[in-house]
Residue frames relative to the residue before (quaternion, step in Angstrom):
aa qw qx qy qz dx dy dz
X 1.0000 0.0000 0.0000 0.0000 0.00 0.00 0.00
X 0.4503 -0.6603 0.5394 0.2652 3.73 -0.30 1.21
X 0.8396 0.0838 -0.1425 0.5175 3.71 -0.36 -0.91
X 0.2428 0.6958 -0.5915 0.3271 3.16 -0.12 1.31
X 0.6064 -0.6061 0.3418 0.3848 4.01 -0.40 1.50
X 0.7710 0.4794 -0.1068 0.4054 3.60 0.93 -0.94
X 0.6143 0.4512 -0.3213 0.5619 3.64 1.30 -0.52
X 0.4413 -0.8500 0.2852 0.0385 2.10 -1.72 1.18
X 0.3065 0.5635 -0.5545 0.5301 3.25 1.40 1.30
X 0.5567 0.5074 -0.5165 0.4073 3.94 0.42 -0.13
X 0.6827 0.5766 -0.2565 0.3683 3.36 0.66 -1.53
X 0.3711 0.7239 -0.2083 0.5430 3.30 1.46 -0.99
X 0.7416 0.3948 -0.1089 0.5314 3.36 -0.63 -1.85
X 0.7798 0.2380 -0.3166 0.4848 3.84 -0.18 -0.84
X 0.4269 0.6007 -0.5399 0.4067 3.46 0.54 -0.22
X 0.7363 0.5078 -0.1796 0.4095 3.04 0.16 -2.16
X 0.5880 0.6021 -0.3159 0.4382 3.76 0.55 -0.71
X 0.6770 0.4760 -0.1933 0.5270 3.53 0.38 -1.95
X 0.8433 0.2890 -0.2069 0.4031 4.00 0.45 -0.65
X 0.4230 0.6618 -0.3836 0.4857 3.35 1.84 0.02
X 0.5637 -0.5255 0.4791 0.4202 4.34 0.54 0.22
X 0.1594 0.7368 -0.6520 0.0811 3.86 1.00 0.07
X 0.3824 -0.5640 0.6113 0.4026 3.93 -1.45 -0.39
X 0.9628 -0.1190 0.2147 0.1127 2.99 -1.63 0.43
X 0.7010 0.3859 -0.0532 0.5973 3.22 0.56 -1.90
X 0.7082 0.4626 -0.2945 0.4446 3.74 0.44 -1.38
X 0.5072 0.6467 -0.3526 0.4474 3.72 1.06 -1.06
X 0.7265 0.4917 -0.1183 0.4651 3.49 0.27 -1.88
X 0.7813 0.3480 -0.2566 0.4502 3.58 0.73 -0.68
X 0.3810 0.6793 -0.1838 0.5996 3.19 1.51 0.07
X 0.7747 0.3602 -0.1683 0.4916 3.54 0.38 -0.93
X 0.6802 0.5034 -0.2736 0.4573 3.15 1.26 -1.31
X 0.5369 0.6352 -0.3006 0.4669 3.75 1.14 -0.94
X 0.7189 0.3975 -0.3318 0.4637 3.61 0.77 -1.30
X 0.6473 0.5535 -0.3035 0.4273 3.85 0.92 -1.55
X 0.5230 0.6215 -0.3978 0.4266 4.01 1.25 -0.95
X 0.7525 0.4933 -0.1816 0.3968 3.34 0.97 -2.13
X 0.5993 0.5342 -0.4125 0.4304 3.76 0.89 -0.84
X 0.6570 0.6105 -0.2814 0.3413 3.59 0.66 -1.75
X 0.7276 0.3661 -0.1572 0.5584 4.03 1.06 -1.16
X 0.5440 0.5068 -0.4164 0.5232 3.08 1.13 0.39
X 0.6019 0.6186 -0.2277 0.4509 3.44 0.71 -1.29
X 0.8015 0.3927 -0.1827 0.4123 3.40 0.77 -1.64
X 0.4845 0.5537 -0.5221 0.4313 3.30 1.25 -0.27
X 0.5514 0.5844 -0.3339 0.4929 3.74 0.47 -1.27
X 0.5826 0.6251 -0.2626 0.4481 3.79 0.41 -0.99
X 0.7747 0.4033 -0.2096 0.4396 3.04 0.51 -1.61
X 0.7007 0.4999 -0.4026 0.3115 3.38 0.45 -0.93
X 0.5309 0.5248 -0.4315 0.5066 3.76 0.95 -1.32
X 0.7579 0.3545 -0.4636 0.2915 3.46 -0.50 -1.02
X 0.6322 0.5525 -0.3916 0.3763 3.75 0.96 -0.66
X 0.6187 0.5588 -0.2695 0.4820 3.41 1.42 -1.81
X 0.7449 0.2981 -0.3438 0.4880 4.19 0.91 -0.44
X 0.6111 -0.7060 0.3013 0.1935 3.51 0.87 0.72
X 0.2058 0.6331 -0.4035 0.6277 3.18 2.09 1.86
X 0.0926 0.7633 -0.6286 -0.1166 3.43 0.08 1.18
X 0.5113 0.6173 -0.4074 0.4377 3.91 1.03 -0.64
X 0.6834 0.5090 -0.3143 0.4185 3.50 0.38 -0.44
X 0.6729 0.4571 -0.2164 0.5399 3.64 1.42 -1.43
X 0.4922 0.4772 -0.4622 0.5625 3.60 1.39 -0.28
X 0.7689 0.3188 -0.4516 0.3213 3.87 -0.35 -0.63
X 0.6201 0.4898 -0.4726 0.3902 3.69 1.09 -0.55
X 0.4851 0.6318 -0.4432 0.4112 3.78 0.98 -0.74
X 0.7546 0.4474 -0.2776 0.3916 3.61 0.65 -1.34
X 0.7459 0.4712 -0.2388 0.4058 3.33 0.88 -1.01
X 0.5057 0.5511 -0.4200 0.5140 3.37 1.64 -0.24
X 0.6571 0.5689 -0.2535 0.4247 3.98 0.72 -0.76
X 0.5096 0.5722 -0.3546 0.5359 3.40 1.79 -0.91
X 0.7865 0.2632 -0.3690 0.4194 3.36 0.04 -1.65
X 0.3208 0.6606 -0.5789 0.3544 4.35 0.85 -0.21
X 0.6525 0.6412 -0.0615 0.3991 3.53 0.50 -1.27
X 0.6971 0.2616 -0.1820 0.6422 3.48 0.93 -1.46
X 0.7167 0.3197 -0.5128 0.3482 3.81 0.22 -0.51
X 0.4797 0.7323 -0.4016 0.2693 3.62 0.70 -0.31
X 0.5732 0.5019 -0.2604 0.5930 3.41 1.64 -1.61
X 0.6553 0.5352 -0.3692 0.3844 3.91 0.60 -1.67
X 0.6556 0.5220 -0.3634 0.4070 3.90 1.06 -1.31
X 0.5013 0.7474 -0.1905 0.3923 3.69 1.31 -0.92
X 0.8022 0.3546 0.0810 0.4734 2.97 0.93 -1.31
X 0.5207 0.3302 -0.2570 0.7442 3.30 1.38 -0.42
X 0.5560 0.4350 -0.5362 0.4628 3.93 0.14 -0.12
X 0.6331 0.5844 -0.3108 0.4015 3.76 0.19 -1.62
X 0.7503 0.3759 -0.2281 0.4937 3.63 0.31 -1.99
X 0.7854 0.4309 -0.3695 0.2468 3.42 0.78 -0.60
X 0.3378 0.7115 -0.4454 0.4258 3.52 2.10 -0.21
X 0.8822 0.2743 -0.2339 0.3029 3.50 0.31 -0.86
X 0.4761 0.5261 -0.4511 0.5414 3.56 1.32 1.02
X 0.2982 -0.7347 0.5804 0.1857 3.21 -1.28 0.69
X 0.2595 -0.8241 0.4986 -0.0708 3.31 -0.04 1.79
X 0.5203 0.7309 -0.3585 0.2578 3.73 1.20 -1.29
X 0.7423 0.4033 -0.1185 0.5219 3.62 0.71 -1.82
X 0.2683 -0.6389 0.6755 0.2520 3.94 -0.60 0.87
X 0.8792 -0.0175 -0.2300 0.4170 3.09 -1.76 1.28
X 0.3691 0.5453 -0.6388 0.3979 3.43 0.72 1.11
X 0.2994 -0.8471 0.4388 0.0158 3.31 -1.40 1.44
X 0.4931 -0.4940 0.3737 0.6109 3.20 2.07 -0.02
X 0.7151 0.6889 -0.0155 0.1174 3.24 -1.31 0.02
């Protein structure tokens, strides 16, 4: 799935974005999307050790908190969709304008 958070033409694309003079807001949503993706990643990892050191209560709170951030990148994807509706992204090195 091309635009999928994890492929690696998205990762790309935001790259390209974050270094493209973007403003502020788009930047910040951006960051938060990448820090959202690292964190549910992380917790998956998380989860397993606590399970693999025989802590299922513990692999239950990373499960949950992995399902939380699910949740936040969804709103962050939302929002970076919206902010991105009103940029004209289509025309490389078009600056708006």
């Amino acid at each position: 799935m091309p635009n999928h958070p994890g492929h690696p033409a998205t990762s790309a694309s935001l790259r390209d974005l974050r270094d493209d003079g973007i403003d502020q807001t788009l930047q910040n949503l951006l960051r938060a999307l990448t820090l959202n993706l690292e964190l549910r990643a992380r917790y998956r990892v998380f989860e397993f050790e606590a399970s693999q050191d025989g802590h299922p209560e513990v692999a239950r709170l990373f499960r949950g908190l992995r399902q939380a951030e699910s949740e936040q990148i969804a709103e962050l994807m939302g929002g970076l969709h919206e902010r991105l509706g009103s940029i004209d992204v289509a025309q490389p090195g078009h600056h708006g304008g």
